[in-house]
C-alpha positions as CSV (number, residue, x, y, z in Angstrom):
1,X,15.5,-10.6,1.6
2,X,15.8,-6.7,2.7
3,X,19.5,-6.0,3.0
4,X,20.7,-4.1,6.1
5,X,24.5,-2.8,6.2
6,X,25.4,-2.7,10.3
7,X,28.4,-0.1,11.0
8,X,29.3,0.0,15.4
9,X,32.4,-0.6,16.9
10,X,31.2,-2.0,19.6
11,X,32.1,-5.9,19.5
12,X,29.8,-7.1,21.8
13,X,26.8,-4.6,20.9
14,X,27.8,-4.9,17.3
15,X,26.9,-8.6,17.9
16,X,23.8,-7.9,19.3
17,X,22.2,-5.6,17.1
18,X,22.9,-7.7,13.9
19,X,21.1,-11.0,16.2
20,X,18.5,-8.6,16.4
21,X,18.1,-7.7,12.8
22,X,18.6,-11.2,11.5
23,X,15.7,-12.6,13.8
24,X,13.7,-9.7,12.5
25,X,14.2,-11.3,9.3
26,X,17.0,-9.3,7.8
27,X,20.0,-9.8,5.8
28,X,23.0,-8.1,8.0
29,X,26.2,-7.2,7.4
30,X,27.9,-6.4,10.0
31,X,31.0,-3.8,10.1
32,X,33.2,-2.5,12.6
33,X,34.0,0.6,11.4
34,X,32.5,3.3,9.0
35,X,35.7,2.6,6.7
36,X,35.1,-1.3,6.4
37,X,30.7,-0.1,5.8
38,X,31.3,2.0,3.0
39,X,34.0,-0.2,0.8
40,X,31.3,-3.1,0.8
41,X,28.3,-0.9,0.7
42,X,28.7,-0.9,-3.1
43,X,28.3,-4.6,-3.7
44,X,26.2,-5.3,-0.9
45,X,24.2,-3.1,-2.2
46,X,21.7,-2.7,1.3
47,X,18.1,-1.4,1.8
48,X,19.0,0.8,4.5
49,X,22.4,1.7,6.8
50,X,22.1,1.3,10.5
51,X,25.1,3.4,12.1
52,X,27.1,4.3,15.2
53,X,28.4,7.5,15.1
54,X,31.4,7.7,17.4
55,X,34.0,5.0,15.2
56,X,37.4,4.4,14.3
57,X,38.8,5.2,10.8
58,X,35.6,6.5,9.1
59,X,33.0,7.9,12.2
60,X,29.0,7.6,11.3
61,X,29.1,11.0,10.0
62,X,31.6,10.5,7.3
63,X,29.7,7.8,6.3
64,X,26.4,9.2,5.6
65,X,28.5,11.7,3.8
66,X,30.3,9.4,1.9
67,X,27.5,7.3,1.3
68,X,25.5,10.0,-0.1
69,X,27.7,10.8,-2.9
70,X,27.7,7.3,-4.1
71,X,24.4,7.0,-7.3
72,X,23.1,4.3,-5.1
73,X,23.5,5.5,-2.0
74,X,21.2,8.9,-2.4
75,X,18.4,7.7,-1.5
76,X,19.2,4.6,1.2
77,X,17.8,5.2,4.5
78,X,19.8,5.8,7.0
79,X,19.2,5.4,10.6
80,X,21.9,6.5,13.9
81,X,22.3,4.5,17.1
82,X,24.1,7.4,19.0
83,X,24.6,7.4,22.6
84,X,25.5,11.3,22.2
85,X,22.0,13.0,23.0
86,X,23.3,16.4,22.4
87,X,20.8,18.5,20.0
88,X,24.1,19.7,17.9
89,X,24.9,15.8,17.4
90,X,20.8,15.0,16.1
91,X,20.8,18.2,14.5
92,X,24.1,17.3,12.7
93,X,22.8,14.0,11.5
94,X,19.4,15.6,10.4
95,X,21.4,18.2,8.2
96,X,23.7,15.6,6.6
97,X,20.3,13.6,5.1
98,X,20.1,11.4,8.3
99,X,16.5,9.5,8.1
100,X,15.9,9.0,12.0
101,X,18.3,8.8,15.3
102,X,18.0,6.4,18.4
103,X,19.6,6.5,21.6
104,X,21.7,4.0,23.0
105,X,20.3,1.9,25.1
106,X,17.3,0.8,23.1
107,X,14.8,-1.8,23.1
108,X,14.9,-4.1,20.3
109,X,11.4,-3.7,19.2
110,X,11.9,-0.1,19.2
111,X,14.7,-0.6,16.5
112,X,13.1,-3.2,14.4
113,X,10.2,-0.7,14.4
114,X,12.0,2.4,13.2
115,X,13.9,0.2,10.5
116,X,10.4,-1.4,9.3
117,X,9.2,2.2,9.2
118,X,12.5,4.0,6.7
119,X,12.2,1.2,4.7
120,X,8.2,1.5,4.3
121,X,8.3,4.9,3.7
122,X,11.3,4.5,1.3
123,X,8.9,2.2,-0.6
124,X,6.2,4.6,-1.0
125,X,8.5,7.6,-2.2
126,X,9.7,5.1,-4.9
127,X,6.0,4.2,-6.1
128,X,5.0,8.2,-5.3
129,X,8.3,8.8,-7.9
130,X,6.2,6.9,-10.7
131,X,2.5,7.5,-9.3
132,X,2.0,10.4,-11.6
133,X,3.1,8.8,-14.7
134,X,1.5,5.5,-13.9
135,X,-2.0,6.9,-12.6
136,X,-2.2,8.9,-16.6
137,X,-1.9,5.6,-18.0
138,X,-4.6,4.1,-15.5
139,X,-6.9,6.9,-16.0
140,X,-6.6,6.6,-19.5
141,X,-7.4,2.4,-19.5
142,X,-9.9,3.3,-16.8
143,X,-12.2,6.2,-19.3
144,X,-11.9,3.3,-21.8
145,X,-14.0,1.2,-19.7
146,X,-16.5,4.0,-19.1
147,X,-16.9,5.0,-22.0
148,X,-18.9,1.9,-23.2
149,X,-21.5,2.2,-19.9
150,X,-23.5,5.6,-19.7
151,X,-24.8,4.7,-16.0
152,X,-20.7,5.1,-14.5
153,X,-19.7,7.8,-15.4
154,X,-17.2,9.1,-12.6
155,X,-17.1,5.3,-11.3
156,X,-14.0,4.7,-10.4
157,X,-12.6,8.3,-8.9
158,X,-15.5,8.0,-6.9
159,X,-14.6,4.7,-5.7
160,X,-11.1,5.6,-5.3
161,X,-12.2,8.2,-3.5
162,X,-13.9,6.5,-1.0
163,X,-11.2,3.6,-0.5
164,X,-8.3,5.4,0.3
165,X,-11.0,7.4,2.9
166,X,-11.2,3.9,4.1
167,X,-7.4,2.5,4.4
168,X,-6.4,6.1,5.4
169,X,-9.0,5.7,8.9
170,X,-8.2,1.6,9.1
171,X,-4.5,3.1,9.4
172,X,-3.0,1.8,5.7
173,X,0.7,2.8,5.2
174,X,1.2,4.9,2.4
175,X,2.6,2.4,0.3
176,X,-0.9,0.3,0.2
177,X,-2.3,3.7,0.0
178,X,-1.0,4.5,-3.1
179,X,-1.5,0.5,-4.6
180,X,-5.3,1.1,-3.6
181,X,-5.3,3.9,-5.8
182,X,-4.1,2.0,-8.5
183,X,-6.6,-0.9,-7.7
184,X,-9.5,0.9,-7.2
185,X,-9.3,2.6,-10.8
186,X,-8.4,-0.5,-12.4
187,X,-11.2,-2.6,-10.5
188,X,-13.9,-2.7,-13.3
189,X,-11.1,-3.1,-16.3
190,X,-12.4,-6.5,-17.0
191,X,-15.4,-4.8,-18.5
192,X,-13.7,-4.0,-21.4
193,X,-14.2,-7.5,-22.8
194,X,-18.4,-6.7,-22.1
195,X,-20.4,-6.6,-24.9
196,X,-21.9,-2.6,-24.6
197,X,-25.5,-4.4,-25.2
198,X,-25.1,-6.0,-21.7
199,X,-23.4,-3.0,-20.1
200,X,-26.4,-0.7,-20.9
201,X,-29.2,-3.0,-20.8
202,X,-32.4,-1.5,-18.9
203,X,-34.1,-3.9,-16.4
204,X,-32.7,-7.2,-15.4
205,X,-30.2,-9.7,-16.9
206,X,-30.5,-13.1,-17.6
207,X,-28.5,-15.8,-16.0
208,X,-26.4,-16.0,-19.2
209,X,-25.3,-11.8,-19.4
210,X,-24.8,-11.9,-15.7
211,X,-22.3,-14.5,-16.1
212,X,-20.6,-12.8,-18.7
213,X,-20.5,-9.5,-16.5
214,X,-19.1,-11.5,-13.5
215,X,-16.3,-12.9,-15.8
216,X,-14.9,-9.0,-15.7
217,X,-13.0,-10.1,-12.2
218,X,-11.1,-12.5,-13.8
219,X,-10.7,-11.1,-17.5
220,X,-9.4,-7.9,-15.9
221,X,-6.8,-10.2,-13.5
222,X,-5.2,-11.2,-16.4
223,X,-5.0,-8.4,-18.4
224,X,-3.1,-6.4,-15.3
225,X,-0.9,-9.6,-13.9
226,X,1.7,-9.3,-16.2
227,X,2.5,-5.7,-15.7
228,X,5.2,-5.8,-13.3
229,X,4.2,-2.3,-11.5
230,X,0.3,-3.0,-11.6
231,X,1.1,-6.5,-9.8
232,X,0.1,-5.3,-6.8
233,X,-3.1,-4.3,-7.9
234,X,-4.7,-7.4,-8.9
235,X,-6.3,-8.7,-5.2
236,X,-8.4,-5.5,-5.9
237,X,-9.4,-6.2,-9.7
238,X,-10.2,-9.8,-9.1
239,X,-11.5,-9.8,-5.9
240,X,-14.1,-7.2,-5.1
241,X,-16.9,-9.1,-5.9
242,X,-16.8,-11.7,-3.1
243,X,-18.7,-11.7,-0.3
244,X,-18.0,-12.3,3.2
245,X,-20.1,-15.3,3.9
246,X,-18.7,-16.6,0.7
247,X,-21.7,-16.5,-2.0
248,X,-19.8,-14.0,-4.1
249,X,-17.2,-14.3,-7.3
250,X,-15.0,-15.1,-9.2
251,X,-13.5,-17.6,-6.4
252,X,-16.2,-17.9,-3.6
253,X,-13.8,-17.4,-0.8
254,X,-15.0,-16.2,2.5
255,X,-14.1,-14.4,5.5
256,X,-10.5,-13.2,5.7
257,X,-9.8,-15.6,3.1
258,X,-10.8,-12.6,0.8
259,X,-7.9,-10.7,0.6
260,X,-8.3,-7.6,2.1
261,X,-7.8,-5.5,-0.6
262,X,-10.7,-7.1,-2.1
263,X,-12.7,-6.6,1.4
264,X,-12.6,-3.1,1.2
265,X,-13.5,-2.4,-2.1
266,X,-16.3,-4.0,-2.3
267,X,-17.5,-1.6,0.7
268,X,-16.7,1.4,-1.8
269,X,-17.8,0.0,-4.7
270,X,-21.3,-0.9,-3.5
271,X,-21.4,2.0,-1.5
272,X,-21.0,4.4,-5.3
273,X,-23.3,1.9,-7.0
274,X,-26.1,2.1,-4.2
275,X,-26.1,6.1,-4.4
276,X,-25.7,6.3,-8.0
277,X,-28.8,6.4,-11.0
278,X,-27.9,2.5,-13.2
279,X,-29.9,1.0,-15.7
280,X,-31.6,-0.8,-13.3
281,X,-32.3,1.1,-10.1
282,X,-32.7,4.7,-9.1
283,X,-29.7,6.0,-6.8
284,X,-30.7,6.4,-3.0
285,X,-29.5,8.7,-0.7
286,X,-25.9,8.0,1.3
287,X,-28.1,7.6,4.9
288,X,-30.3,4.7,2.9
289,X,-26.8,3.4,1.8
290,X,-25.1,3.5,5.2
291,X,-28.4,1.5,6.1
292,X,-27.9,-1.3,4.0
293,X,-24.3,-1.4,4.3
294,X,-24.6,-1.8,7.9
295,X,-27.5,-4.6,7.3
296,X,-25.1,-6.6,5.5
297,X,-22.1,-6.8,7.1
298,X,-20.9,-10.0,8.2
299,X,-22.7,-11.7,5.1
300,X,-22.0,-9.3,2.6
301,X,-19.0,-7.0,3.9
302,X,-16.0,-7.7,5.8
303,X,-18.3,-6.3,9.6
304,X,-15.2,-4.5,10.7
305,X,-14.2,-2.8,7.7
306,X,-18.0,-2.1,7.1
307,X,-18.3,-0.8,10.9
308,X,-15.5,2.1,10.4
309,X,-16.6,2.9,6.5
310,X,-20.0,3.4,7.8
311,X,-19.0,5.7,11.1
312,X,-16.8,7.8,8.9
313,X,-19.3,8.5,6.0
314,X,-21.8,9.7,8.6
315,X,-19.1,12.1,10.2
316,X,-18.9,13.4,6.6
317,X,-22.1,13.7,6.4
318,X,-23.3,15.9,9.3
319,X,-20.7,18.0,9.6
């Protein structure tokens, strides 16, 4: 459960604000003072600090301070419930590393909502601190893959590309942004386990290779669902294939029984595959595309997802 450290004097708010947090489904602990907050902050150990400023023995500013120059306490979130509005009292806070600032009195949603939000945005710094180093070794599993089919060639940045254009406009934080990178190069990983001879092969397959291309969903699950930082990934990797009204594979699930990370990717993955030359059909051109994307949602394609991937790719295209 997220940990959240509580420092306010104020019995009777003090009270309130950690009911608040624990229905929100929080762990609090609640402290009196700044003083009391920073000797159990070390085996606590919280997610984020929630502070008054104006306290006995240790006020809110000497606790960010303090808490800063602890190793885990450099990058915690910290958020101030001040009722000093004075700009040298935010501007203060925001100098000492302060992550956001509410007045007192507040609503209750409107704290839950900026706590959700440091702790989000925590989350995606940490996966932006390992994105580069992770996204080589992706890349690198990814080219593998293409390397053994000469139709895909550019697959999967493509793809990618068009995704995150996706989850950016359907309002994704940026921590599923950056997992839908991830999934979306490591969506056709499965294919590694293909025989080349199927990969490549002009015309039609028979019911035999199609089932052995289909089984790249589920081969490719398990090769990522023991990686601890690829975890996250695998809705994309073995679910992109099914189909809204349920038809598609590995699992025939339908509607928003398909995670929605699969949804989605099956929009951009069709999408690059319609518009693109393969060993079996010529590439059309992105309005022909749009076309049949819009045909098929609601049996196909998630009809929501499909509605805003279409309106944005036209944008793009007559600008």
């Amino acid at each position: 459960m997220t940990r959240v450290l509580l420092a306010e004097d104020d019995d009777s708010l003090r009270m309130i604000i950690k009911t608040v947090l624990d229905v929100g489904g929080y762990e609090t602990r609640a402290c009196p003072n700044g003083r009391l907050a920073l000797e159990v902050f070390s085996s606590f150990k919280p997610d984020i600090v929630v502070s008054d400023i104006n306290m006995p023995l240790l006020d809110g500013f000497g606790l960010l301070d303090s808490v800063r120059e602890l190793p885990d306490g450099q990058t915690t979130p910290f958020l101030f419930l001040s009722a000093r509005t004075e700009k040298e009292f935010v501007s203060h806070a925001r100098m000492l590393g302060a992550d956001d600032y509410l007045f007192k009195p507040f609503d209750p949603d409107e704290l839950l909502t900026a706590v959700k939000a440091r702790l989000e945005r925590r989350r995606a710094l940490e996966l932006f601190d390992t994105r580069h180093a992770h996204i080589q070794t992706i890349l690198m599993m990814a080219n593998v893959v293409e390397a053994r089919d000469e139709y895909t060639r550019g697959h999967v940045e493509r793809v990618q590309a068009y995704a995150r254009e996706l989850g950016q406009a359907l309002g994704w934080t940026d921590e599923e942004l950056v997992i839908l990178e991830y999934g979306a190069l490591l969506h056709d990983l499965g294919k590694v386990s293909t025989p080349e001879l199927i990969l490549n092969k002009p015309g039609r397959l028979t019911p035999e290779e199609f089932q052995i291309i289909k089984n790249h969903t589920t081969v490719g699950a398990k090769i990522i669902e023991g990686i601890d930082h690829l975890h996250a990934a695998l809705p994309y990797v073995r679910h992109h294939h099914e189909k809204w009204d349920g038809t598609g594979y590995p699992d025939g699930l339908s509607g928003e029984d398909i995670p929605h990370q699969g949804r989605l990717l099956a929009i951009a993955d069709v999408f690059d595959a319609l518009t693109t030359t393969r060993s079996y059909h010529q590439g059309m051109s992105f309005e022909q595309a749009l076309n049949i994307i819009e045909k098929d949602a609601g049996t196909h394609f998630d009809p929501v997802m499909a509605a805003v991937f279409v309106k944005i790719q036209r944008i793009k295209l007559h600008k």
